[in-house]
N, C-alpha and C positions, 0 to 999 in steps of 0.2 A: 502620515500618508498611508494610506490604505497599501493592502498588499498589491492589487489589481494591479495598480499604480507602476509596477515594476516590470511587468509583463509588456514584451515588444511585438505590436499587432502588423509590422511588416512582414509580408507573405515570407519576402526572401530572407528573413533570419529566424528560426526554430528556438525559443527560448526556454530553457530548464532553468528551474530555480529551487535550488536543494536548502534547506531547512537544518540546522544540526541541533536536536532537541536534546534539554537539559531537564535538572530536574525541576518537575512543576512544584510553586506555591499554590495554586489552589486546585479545584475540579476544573474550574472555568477555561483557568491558564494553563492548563495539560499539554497546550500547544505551542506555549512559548518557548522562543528560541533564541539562543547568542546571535545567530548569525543568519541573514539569506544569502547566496551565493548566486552568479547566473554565468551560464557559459554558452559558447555559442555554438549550435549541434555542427557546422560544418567546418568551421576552422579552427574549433577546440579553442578557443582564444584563454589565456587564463582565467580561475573564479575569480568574481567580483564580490565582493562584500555590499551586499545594500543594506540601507538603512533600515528597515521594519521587520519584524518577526511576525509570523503569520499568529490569528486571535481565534481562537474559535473554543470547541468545546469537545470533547473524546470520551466516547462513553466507560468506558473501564472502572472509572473512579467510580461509576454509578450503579453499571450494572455485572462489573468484571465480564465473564462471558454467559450470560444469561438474556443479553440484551437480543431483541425481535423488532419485526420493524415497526411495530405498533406505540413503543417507548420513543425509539428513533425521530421517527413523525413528530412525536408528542414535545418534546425536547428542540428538535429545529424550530416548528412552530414557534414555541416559547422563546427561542432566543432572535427569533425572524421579528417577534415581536417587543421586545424590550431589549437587547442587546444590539442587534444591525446596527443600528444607527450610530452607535458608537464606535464601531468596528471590526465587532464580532463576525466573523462570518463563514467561516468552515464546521462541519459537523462530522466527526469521525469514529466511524463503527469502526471499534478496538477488536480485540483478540476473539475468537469464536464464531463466527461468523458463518465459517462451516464446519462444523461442529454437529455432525448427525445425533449423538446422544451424550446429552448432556452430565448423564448420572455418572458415567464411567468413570469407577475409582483408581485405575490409572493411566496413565497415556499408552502404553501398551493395549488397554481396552476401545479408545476413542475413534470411534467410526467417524468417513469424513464422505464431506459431498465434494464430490471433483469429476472433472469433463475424461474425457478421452484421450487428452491431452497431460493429464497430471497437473491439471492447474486446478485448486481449490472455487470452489462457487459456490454462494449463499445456501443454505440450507430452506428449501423452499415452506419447510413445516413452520419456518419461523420469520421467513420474509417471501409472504401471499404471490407480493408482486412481482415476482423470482421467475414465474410460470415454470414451464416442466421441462424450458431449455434453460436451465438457471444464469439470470444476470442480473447485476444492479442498476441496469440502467432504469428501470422505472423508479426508483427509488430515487437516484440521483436526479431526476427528471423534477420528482418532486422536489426536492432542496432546492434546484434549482429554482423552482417556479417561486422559493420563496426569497428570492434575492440570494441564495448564501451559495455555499460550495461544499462538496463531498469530497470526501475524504477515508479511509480505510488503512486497516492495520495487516500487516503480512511479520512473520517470520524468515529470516534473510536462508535462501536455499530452496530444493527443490523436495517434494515430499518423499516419505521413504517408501512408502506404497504404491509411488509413481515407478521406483526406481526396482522392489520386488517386480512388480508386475512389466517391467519396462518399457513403460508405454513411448509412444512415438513423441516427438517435440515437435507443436505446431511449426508449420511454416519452414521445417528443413529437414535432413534426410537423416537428422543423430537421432539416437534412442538415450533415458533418461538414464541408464547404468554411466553412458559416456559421461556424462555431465555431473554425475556425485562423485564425490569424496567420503567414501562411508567412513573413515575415521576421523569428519569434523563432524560433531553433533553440538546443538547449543545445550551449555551445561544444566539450562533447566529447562530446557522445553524439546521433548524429544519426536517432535514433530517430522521433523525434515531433516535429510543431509546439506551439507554445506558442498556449495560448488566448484569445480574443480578449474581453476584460471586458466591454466596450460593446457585443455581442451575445448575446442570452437563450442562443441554441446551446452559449455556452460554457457557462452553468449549468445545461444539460441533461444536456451532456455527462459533468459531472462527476458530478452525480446518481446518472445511471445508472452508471459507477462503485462509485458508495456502496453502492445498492442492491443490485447484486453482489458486492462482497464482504460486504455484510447476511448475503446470502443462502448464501455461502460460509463463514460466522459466523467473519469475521476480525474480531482483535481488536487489530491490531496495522500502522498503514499506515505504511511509511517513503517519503516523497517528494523524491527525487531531484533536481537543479540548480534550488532553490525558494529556495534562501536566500540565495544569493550567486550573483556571477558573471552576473547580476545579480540582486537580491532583486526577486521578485515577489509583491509583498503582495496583487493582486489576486485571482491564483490559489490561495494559503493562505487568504485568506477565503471565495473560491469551494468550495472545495473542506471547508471546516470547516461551510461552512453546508450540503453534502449529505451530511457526513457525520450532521449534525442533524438532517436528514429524513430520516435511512436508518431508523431507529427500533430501530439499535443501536448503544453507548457501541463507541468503538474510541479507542486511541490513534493522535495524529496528529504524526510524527516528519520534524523538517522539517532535509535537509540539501543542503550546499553543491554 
């Protein structure tokens, strides 16, 4: 049974359906998972275990972060075209995505493209369709048009250059210092701080987030150093419950 298949299209129930991604056998199967979950946004009802794991394709294995949206295109097409029909149908731009300069020999170096808000946004030199208010909804627009679903890779936390600079958090009155925890960092990617549970800023932050990619009608979030290394249960519930306020079903794919 197709994933769709799980998705509940009554107005009055908001459905999440989190993913816990393991390790892939192939490039293809990047996206297979033990389990789907679904919970209900307003009555918190307990996860459910369904039967199918979402099938699609992640670009990482292909293009680690080098990937543009011209590969992207190139690659849905191809699988819109020989894979759909079997059940393939997610396409998800992995790690890098804003990534201003790619040479940078180390994360200490790595310039990023991000809003006002401290939320990461496509780097437009490498995705056209980005325009000069950077988003993915035209991109997703296209996946969409080819029968499949979008999908995207985030690192679990808020960036550290949001939290130097401490920019405002969409949508509420915290600043981005409130919301980090400068001494969690993921042990190999030093991108971002990890969020601090026992202040509201973290669940604002994450929120807006959701709402963003709502808005970019992503269908698809993979979350980065959440499950190991160490597991952070607060941040996968932080983050499941804005995906329940977003007031769109996305899968939520939770890796090491």
């Amino acid at each position: 049974m197709p994933v769709e298949g799980l998705k509940v299209n009554d107005p009055e129930r908001n459905t999440l359906i989190i993913s816990i991604r393991l390790i892939p056998f192939l490039a293809l199967i990047a996206l297979a998972s033990c389990a789907l979950l679904s919970v209900h946004a307003q009555s918190r009802r307990p996860l459910i275990i369904a039967p199918t794991p979402p099938m699609g394709w992640n670009s990482w294995d292909s293009y680690g972060r080098t990937l543009n949206e011209k590969s992207i295109k190139a690659n849905a097409l191809w699988i819109a075209r020989n894979l759909k029909r079997y059940g393939w149908q997610y396409v998800v731009v992995d790690e890098g995505w804003y990534l201003a300069n790619l040479n940078a020999n180390d994360d200490r170096n790595v310039r990023f493209e991000m809003d006002a808000y401290g939320r990461y946004v496509p780097v437009p030199a490498r995705f056209p369709s980005a325009g000069t208010n950077p988003t993915f909804r035209p991109l997703a627009d296209y996946i969409h048009s080819l029968g499949l679903k979008f999908g995207l890779h985030i690192i679990r936390g808020i960036p550290r250059e949001a939290v130097v600079k401490n920019l405002p958090i969409a949508g509420s009155k915290y600043l981005a210092k409130e919301a980090a925890e400068i001494s969690d960092v993921c042990p190999w990617n030093a991108y971002n701080y990890g969020l601090n549970p026992s202040h509201p800023a973290a669940q604002a932050y994450y929120d807006s987030l959701a709402r963003q990619y709502a808005d970019w009608k992503v269908d698809f979030i993979k979350i980065d150093c959440i499950s190991d290394h160490p597991y952070k249960g607060d941040e996968i519930r932080m983050f499941s419950e804005a995906i329940a306020k977003s007031g769109r079903a996305m899968v939520l794919s939770l890796s090491p």
